[in-house]
N, C-alpha and C positions, 0 to 999 in steps of 0.2 A: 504494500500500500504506500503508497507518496505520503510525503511528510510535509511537502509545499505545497499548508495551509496560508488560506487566504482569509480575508477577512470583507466584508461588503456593509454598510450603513443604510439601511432604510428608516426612516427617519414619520413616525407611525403613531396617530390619535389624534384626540384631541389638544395635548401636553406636549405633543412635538419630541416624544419618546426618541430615542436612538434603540433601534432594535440592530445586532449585528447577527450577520450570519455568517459564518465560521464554517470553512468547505476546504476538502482537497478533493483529486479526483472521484473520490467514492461514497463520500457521506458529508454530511452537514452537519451541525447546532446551529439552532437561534438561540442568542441573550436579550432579554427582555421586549416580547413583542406586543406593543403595547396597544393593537390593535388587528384588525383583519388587513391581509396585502394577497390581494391576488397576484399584484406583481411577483412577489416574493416567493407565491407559491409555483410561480411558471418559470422565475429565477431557477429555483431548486429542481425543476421536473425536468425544465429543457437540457439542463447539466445531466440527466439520469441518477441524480443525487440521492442517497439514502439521509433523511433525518431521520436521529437517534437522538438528538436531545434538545429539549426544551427548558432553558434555564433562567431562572426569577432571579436577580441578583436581592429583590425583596418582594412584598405582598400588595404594594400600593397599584388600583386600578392601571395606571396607567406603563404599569409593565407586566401585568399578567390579562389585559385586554384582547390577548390575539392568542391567550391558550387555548381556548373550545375551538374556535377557527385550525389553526393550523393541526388538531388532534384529529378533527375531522377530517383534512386532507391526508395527513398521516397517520394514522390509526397506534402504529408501531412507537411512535418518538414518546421516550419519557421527558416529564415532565421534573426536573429538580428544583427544587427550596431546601432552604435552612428548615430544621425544625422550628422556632421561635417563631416562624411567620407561617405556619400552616394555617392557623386557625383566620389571616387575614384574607386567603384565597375562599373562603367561602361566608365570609361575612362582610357584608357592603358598607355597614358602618366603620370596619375598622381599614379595609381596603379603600376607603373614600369614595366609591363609585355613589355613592347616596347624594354627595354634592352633587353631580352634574347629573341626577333626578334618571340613571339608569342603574340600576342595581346588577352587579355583575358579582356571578358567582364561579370561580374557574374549576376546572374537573381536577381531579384528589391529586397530589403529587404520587411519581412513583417513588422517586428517591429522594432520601431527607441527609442532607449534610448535617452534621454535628459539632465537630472537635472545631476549636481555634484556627486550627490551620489540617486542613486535607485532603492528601493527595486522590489525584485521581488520574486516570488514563483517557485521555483523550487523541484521535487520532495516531495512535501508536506511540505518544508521549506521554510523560508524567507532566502535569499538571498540578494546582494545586485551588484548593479554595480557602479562603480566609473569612472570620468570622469579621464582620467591622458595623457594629451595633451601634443607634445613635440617630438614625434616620429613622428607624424603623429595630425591633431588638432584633432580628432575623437574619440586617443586611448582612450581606457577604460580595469581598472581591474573588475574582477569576485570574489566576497570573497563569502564561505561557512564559516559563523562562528562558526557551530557547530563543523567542519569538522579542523576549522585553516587552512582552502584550501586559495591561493591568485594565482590567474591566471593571468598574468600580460602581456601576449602579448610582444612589443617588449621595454616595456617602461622600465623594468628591467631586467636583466640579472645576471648569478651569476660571481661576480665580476665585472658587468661592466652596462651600460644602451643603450638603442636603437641610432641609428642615427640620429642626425639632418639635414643633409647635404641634403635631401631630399624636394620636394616640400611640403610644411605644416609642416617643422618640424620647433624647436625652442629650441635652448640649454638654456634657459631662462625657457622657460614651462618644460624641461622635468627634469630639477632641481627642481622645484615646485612640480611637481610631486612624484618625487620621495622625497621630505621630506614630502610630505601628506603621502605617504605610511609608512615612517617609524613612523610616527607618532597617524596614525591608526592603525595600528596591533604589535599584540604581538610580542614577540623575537620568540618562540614557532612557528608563522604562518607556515607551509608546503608554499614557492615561487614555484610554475611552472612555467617557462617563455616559449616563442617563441620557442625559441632556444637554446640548449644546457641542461647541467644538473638542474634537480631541488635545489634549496639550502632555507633558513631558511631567516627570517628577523635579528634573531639573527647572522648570516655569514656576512650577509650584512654590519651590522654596523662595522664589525669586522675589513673585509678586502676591504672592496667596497670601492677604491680609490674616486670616487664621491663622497658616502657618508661621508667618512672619510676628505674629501677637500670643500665640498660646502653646505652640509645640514646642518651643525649648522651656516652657513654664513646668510640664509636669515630669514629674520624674517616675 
């Protein structure tokens, strides 16, 4: 199997979600699809593509908006989350989908990440996922290290970090968080987040008011 994985941005909802899909010759993931894409779906099929994973980096609507859709097209693709955010895939209050007055409930995860940090095989790589609570208790990053890939869902941002103000969030954890991050990966790492532009860990340190105001604060 090729190991010259790619990466593609469809950009998906009403929140303007970054969903990636993640391909080499023979199989796919998607990370956070925050709605239906037909494109996406003729993306994957014209390739002759197998998806095999469908991955919440957390439980908020608008990155589990496109699990019932693309389950339907793919029947096979599991579905992963964190443990800590199961219960937001099927509850509209705590997933938000109740603001924008459509109650969305996503089908059960297959597999449940746990531990702080762990591994997994992706593509015929080790991979890893990391636990980074604080947006939500559940969030989790995706690093490819051969790749310097860091998927980080809504926990970082370029220039900025996810909200707390939400139910399970914690400006306390999502500080924590983010100095884990800057302290596992390279300046070099390729950031994809949620939402908005990709940017670098090396940016981050640069101009990331958070980082620059509260991550050499805690010890």
């Amino acid at each position: 199997m090729s190991n010259n994985v790619r990466v593609e941005v469809y950009t998906l909802g009403d929140l303007m979600t970054n969903c990636y899909c993640l391909y080499n010759s023979n199989e796919a993931l998607l990370i956070d699809p925050g709605g239906p894409s037909q494109e996406l779906v003729e993306f994957i099929t014209s390739k002759n593509l197998t998806l095999r994973y469908i991955i919440n980096t957390h439980g908020h609507f608008d990155h589990i908006n496109g699990n019932d859709f693309f389950k339907n097209y793919f029947p096979f693709a599991k579905i992963i989350v964190y443990e800590a955010d199961v219960a937001y895939l099927n509850h509209p209050d705590l997933n938000l989908s109740v603001e924008f007055f459509r109650p969305y409930q996503s089908p059960e995860p297959d597999i449940l990440i746990r531990g702080k940090k762990e591994l997994f095989e992706l593509f015929d790589e080790e991979v890893y996922f990391y636990h980074s609570p604080g947006h939500t208790p559940g969030s989790m990053c995706l690093s490819f290290p051969k790749q310097k890939w860091l998927f980080c869902g809504d926990t970082l941002f370029s220039g900025s970090i996810g909200r707390t103000d939400h139910p399970g969030g914690s400006f306390q954890e999502i500080l924590e968080s983010l100095t884990m991050i800057m302290q596992c990966f390279d300046d070099e790492t390729r950031v994809f987040p949620g939402h908005g532009p990709e940017t670098t860990i090396e940016n981050e340190k640069k101009m990331n008011p958070y980082v620059l105001e509260y991550v050499n604060c805690i010890s």
